[in-house]
PDBQT receptor file of N, H, CA, C and O in Angstrom, charges set to zero:
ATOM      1  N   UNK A   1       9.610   4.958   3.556  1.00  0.00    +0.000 N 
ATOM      2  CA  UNK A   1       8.406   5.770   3.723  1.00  0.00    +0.000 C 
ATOM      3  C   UNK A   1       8.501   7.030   2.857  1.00  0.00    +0.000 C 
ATOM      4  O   UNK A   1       7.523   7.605   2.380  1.00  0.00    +0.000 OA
ATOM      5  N   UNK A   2       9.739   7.390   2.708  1.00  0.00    +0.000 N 
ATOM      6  H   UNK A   2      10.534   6.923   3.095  1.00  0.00    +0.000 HD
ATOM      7  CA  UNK A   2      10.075   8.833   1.957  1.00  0.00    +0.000 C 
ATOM      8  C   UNK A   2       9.699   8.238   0.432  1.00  0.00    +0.000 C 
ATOM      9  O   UNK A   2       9.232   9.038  -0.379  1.00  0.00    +0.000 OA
ATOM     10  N   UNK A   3       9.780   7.672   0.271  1.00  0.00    +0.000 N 
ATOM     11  H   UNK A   3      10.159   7.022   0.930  1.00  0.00    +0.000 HD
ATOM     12  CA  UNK A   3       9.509   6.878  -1.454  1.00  0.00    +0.000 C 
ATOM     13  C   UNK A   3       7.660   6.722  -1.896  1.00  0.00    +0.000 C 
ATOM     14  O   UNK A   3       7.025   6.793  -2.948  1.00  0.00    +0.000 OA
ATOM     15  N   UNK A   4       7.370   6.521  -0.682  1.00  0.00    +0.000 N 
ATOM     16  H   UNK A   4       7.886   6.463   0.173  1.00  0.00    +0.000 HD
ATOM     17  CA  UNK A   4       5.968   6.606  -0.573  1.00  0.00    +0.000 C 
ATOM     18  C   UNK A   4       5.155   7.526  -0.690  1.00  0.00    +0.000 C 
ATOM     19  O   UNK A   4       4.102   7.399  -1.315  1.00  0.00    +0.000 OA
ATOM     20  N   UNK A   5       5.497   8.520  -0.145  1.00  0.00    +0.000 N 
ATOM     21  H   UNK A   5       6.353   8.623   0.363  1.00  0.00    +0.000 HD
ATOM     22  CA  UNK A   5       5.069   9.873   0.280  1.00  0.00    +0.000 C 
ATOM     23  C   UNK A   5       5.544  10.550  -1.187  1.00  0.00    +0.000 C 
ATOM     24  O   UNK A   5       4.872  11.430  -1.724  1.00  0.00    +0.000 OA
ATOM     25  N   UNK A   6       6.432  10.176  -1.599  1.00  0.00    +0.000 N 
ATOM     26  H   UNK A   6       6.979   9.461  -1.163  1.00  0.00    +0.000 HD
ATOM     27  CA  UNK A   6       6.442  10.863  -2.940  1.00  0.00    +0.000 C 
ATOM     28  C   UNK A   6       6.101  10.652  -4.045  1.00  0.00    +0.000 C 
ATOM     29  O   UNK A   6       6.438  11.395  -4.966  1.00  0.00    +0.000 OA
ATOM     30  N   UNK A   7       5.266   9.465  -4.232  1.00  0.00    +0.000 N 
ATOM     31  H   UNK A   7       4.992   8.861  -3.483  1.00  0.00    +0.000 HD
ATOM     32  CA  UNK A   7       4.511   8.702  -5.022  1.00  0.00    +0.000 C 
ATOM     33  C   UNK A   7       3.052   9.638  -4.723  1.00  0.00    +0.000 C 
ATOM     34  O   UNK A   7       2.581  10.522  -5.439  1.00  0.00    +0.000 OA
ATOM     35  N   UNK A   8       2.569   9.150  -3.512  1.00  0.00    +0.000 N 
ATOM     36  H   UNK A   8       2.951   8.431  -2.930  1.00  0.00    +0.000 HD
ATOM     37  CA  UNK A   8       1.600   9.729  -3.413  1.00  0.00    +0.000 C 
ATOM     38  C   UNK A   8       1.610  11.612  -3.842  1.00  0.00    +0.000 C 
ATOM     39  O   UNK A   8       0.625  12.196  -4.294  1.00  0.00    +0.000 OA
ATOM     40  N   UNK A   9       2.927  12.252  -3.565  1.00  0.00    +0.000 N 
ATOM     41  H   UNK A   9       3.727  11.778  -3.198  1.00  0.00    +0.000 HD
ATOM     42  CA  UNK A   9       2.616  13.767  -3.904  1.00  0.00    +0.000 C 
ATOM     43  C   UNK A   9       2.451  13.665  -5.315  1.00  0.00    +0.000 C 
ATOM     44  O   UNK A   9       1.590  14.399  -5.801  1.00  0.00    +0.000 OA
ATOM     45  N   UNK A  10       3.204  12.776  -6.222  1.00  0.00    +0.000 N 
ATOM     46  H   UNK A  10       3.903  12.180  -5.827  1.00  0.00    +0.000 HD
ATOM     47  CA  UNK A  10       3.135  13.046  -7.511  1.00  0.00    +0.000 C 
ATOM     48  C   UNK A  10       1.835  11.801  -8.386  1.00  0.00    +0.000 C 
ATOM     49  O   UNK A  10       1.608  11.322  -9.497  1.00  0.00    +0.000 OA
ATOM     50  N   UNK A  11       1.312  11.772  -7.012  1.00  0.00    +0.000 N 
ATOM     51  H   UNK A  11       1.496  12.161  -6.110  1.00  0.00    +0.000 HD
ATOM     52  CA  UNK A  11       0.225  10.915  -7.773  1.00  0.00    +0.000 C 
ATOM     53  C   UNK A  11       0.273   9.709  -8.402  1.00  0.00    +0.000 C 
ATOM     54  O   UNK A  11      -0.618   9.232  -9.105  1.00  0.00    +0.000 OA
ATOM     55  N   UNK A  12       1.181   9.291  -8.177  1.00  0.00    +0.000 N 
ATOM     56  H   UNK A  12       1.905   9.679  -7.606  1.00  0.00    +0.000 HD
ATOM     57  CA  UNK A  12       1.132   7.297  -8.144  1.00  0.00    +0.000 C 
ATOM     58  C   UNK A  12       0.834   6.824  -7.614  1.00  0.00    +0.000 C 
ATOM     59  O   UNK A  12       0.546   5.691  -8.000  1.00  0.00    +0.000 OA
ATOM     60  N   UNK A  13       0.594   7.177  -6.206  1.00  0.00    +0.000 N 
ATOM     61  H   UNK A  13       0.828   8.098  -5.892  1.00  0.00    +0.000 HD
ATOM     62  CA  UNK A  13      -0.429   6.333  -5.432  1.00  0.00    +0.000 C 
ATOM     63  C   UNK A  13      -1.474   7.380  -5.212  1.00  0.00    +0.000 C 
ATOM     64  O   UNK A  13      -1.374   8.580  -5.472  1.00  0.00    +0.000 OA
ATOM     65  N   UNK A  14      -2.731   6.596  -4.572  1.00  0.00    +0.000 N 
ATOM     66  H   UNK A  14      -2.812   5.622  -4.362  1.00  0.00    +0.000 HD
ATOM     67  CA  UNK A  14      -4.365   7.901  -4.566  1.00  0.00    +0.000 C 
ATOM     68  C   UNK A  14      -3.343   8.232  -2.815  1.00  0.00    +0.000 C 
ATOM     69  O   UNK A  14      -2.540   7.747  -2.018  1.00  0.00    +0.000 OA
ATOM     70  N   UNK A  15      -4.075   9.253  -3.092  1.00  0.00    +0.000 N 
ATOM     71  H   UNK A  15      -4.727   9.647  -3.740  1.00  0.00    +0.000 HD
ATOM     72  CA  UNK A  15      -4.018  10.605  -1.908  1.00  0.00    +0.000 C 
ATOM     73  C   UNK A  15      -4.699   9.829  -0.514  1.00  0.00    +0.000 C 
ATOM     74  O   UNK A  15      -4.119   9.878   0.571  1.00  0.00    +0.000 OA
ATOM     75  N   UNK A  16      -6.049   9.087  -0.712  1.00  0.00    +0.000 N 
ATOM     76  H   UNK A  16      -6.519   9.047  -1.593  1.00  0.00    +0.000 HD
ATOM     77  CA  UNK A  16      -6.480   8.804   0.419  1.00  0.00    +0.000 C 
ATOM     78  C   UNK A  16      -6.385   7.111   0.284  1.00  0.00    +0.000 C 
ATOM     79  O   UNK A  16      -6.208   6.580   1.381  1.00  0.00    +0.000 OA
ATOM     80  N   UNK A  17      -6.454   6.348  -0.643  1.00  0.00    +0.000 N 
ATOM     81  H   UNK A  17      -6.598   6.780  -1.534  1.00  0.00    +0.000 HD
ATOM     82  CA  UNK A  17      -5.977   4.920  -0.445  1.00  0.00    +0.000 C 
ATOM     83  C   UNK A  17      -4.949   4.143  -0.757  1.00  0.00    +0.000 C 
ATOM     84  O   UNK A  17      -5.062   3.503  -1.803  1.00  0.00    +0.000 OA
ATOM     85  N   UNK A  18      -3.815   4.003  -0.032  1.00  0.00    +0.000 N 
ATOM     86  H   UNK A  18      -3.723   4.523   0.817  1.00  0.00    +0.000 HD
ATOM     87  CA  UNK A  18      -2.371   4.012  -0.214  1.00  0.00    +0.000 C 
ATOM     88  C   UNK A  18      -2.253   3.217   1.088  1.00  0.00    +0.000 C 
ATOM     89  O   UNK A  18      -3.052   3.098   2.017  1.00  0.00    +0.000 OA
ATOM     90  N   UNK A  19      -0.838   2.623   0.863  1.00  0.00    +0.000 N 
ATOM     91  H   UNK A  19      -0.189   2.720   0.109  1.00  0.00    +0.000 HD
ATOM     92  CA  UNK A  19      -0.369   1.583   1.981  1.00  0.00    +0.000 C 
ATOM     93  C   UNK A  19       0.052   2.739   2.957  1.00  0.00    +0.000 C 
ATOM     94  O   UNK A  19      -0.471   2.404   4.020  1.00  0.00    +0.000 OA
ATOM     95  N   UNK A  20       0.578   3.671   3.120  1.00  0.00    +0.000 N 
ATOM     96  H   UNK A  20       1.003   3.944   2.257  1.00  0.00    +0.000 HD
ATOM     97  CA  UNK A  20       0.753   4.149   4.655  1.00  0.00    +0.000 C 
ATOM     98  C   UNK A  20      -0.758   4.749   5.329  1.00  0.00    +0.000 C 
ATOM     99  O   UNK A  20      -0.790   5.143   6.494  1.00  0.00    +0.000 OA
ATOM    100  N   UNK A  21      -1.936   4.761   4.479  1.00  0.00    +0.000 N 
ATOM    101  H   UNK A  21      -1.910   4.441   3.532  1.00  0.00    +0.000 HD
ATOM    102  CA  UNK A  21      -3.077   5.280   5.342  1.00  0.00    +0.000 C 
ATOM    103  C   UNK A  21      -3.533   4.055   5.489  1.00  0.00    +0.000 C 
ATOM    104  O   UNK A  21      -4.212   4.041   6.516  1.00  0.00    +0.000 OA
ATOM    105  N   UNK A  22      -3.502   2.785   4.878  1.00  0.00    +0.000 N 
ATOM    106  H   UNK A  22      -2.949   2.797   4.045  1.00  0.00    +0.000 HD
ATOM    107  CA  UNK A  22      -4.440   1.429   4.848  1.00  0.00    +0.000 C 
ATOM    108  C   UNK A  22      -3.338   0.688   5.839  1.00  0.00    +0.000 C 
ATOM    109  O   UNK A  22      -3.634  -0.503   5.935  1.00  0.00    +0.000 OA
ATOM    110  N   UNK A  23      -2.159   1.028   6.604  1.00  0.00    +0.000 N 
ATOM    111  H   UNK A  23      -1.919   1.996   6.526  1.00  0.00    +0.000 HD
ATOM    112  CA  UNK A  23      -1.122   0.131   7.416  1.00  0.00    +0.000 C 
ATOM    113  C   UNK A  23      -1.806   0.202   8.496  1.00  0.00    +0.000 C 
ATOM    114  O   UNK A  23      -2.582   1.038   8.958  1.00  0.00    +0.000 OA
ATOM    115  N   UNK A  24      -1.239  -1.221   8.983  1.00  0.00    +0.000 N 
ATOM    116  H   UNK A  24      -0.609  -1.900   8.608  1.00  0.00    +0.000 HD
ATOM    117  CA  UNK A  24      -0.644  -1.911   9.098  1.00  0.00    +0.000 C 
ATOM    118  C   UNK A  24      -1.455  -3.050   7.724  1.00  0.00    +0.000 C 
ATOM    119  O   UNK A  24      -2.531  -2.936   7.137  1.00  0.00    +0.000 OA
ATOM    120  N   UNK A  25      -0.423  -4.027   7.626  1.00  0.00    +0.000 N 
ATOM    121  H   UNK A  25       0.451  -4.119   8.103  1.00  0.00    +0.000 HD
ATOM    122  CA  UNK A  25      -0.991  -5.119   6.761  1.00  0.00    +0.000 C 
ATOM    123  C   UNK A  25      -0.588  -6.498   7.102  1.00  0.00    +0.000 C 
ATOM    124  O   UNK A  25       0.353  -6.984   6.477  1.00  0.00    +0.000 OA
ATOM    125  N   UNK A  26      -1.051  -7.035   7.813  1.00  0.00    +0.000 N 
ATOM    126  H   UNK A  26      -1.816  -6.640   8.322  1.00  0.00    +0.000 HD
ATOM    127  CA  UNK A  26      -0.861  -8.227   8.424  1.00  0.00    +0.000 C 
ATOM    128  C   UNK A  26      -0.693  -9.254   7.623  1.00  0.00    +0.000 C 
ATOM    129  O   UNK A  26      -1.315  -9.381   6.568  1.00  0.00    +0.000 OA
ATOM    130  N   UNK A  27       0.311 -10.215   8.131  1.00  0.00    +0.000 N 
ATOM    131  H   UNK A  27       0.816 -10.112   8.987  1.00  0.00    +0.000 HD
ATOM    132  CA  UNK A  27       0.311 -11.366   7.067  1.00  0.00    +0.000 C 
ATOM    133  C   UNK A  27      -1.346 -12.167   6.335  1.00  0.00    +0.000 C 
ATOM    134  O   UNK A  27      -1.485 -12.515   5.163  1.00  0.00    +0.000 OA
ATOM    135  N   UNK A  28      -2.235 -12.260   7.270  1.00  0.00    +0.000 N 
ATOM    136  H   UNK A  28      -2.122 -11.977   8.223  1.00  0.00    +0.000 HD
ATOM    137  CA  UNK A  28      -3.621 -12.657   7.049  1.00  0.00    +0.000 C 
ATOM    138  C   UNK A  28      -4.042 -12.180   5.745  1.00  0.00    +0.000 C 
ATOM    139  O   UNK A  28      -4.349 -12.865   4.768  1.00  0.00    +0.000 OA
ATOM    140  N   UNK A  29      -4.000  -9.985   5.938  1.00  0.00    +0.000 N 
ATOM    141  H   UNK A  29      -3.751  -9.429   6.732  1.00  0.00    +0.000 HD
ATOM    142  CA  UNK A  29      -4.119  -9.629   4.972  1.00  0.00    +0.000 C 
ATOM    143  C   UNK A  29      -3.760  -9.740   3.450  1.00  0.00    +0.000 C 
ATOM    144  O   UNK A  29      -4.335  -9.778   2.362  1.00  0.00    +0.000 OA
ATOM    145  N   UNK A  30      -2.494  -9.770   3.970  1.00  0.00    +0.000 N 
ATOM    146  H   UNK A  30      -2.027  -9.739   4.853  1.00  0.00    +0.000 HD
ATOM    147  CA  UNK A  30      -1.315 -10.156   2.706  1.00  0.00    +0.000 C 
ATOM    148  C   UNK A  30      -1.598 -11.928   1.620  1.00  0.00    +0.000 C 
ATOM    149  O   UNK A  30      -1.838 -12.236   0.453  1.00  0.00    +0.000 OA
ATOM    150  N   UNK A  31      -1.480 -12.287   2.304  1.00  0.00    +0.000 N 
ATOM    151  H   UNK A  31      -1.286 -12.037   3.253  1.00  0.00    +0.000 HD
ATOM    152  CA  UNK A  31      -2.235 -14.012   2.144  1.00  0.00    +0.000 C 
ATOM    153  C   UNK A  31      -3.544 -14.262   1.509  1.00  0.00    +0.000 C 
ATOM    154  O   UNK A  31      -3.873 -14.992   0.573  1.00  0.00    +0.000 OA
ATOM    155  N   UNK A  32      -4.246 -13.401   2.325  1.00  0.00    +0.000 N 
ATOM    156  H   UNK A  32      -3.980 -12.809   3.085  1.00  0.00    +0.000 HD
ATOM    157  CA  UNK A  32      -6.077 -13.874   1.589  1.00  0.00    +0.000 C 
ATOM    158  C   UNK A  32      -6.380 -13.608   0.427  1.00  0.00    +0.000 C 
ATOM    159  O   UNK A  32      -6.221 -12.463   0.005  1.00  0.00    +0.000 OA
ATOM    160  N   UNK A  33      -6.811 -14.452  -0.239  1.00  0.00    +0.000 N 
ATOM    161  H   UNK A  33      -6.940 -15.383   0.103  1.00  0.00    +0.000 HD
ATOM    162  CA  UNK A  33      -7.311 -14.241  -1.616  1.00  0.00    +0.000 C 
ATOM    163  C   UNK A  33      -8.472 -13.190  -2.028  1.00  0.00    +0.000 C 
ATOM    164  O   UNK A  33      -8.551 -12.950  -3.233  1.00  0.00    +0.000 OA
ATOM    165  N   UNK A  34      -9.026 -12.793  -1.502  1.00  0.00    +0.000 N 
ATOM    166  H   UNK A  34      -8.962 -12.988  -0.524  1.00  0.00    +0.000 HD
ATOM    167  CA  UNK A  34      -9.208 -11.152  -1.430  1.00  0.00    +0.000 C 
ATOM    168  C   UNK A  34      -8.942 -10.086  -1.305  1.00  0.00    +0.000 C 
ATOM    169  O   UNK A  34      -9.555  -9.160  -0.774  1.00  0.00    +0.000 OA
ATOM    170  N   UNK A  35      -7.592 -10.159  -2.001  1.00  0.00    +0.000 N 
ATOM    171  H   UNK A  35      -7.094 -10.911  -2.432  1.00  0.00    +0.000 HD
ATOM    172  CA  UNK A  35      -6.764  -8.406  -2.222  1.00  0.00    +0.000 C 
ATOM    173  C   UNK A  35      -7.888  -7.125  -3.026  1.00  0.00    +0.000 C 
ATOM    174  O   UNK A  35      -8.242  -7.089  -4.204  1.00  0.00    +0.000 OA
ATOM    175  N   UNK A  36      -8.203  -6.280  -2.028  1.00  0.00    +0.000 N 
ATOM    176  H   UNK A  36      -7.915  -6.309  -1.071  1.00  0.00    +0.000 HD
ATOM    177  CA  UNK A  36      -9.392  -5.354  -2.726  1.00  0.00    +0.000 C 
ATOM    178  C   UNK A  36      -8.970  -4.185  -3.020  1.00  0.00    +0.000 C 
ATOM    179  O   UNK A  36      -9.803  -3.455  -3.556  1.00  0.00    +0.000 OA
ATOM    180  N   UNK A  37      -7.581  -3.615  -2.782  1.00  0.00    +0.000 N 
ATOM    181  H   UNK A  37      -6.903  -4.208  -2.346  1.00  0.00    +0.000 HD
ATOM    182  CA  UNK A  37      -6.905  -2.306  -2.570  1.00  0.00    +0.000 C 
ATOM    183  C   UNK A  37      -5.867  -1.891  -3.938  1.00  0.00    +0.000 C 
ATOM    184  O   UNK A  37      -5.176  -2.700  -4.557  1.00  0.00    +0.000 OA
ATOM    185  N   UNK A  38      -5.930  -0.994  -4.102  1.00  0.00    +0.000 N 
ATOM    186  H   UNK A  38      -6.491  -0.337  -3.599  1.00  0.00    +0.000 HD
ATOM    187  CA  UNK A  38      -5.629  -0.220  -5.475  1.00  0.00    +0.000 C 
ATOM    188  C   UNK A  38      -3.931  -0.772  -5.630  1.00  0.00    +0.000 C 
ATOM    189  O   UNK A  38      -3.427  -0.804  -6.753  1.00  0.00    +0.000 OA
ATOM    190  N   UNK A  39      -3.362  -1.069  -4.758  1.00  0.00    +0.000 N 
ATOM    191  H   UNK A  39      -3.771  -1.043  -3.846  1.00  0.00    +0.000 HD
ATOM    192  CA  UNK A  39      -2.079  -0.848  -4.745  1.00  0.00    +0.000 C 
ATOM    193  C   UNK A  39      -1.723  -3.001  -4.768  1.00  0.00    +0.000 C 
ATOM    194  O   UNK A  39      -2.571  -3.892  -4.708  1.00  0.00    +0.000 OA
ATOM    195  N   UNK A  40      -0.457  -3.108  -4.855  1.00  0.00    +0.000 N 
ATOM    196  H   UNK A  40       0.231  -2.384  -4.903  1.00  0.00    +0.000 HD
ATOM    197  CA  UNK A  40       0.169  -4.593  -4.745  1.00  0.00    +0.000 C 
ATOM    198  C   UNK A  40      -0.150  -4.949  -3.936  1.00  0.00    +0.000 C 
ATOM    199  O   UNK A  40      -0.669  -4.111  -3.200  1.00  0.00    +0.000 OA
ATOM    200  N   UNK A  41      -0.121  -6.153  -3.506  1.00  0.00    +0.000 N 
ATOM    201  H   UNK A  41       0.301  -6.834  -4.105  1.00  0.00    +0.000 HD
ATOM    202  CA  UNK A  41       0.276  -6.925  -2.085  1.00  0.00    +0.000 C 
ATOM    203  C   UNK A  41       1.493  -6.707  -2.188  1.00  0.00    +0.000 C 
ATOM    204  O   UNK A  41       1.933  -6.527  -1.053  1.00  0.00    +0.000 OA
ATOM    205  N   UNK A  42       2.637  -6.588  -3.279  1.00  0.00    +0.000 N 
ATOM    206  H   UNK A  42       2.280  -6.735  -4.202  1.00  0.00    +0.000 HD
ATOM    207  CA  UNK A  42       3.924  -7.012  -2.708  1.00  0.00    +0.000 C 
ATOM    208  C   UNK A  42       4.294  -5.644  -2.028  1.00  0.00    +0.000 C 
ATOM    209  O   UNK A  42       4.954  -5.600  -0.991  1.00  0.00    +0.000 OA
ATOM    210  N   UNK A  43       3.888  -4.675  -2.595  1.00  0.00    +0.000 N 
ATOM    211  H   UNK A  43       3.351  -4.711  -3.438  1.00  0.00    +0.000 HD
ATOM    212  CA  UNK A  43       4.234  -3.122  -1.829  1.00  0.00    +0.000 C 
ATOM    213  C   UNK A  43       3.639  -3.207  -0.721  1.00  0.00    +0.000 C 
ATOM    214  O   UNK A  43       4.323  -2.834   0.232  1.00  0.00    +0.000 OA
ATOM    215  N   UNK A  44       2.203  -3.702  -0.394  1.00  0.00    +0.000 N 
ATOM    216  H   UNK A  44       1.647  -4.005  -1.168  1.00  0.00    +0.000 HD
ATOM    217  CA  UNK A  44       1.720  -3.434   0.917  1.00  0.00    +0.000 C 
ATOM    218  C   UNK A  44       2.902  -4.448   2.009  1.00  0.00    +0.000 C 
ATOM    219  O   UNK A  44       3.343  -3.949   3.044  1.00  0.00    +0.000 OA
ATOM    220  N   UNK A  45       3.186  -5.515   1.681  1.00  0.00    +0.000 N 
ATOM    221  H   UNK A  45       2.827  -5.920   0.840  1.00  0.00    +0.000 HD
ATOM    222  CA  UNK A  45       4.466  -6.578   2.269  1.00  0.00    +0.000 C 
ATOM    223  C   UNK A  45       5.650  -5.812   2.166  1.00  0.00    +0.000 C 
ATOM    224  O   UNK A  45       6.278  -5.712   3.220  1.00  0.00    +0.000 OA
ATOM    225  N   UNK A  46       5.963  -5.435   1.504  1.00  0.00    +0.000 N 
ATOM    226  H   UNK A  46       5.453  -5.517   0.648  1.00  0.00    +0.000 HD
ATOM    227  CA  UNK A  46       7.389  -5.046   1.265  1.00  0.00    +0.000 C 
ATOM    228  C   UNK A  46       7.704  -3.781   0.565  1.00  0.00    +0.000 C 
ATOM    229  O   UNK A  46       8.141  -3.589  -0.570  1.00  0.00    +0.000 OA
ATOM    230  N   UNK A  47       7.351  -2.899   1.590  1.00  0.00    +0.000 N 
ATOM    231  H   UNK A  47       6.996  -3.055   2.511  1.00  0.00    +0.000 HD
ATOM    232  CA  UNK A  47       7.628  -1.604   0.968  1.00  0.00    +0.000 C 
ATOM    233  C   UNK A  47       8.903  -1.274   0.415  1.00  0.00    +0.000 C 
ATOM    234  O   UNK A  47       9.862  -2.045   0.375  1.00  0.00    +0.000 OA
ATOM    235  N   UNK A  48       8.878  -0.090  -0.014  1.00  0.00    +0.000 N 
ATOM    236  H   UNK A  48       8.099   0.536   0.019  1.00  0.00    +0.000 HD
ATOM    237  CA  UNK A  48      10.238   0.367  -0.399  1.00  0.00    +0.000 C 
ATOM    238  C   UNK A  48      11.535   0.243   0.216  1.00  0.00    +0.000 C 
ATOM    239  O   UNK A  48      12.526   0.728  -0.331  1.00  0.00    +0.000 OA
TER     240      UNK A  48
């Protein structure tokens, strides 16, 4: 989570759409062929 949070301070990830404000991510999510979110599936699965 600390890896995250520091992405987001230095602006690699957006401030308001990022896997710790868009969590939880359910396998469903992870799976469906409609990934709509700025960031990986594999980061939203398997964070840091």
């Amino acid at each position: 989570i600390r890896q995250e949070i520091s992405d987001i301070e230095s602006g690699k990830l957006d401030m308001t759409v990022n896997p710790l404000k868009m969590a939880p991510h359910t396998q469903e999510q992870v799976i469906n062929s409609n990934w709509n979110r700025p960031y990986s599936r594999e980061l939203a699965a398997f964070p840091y």
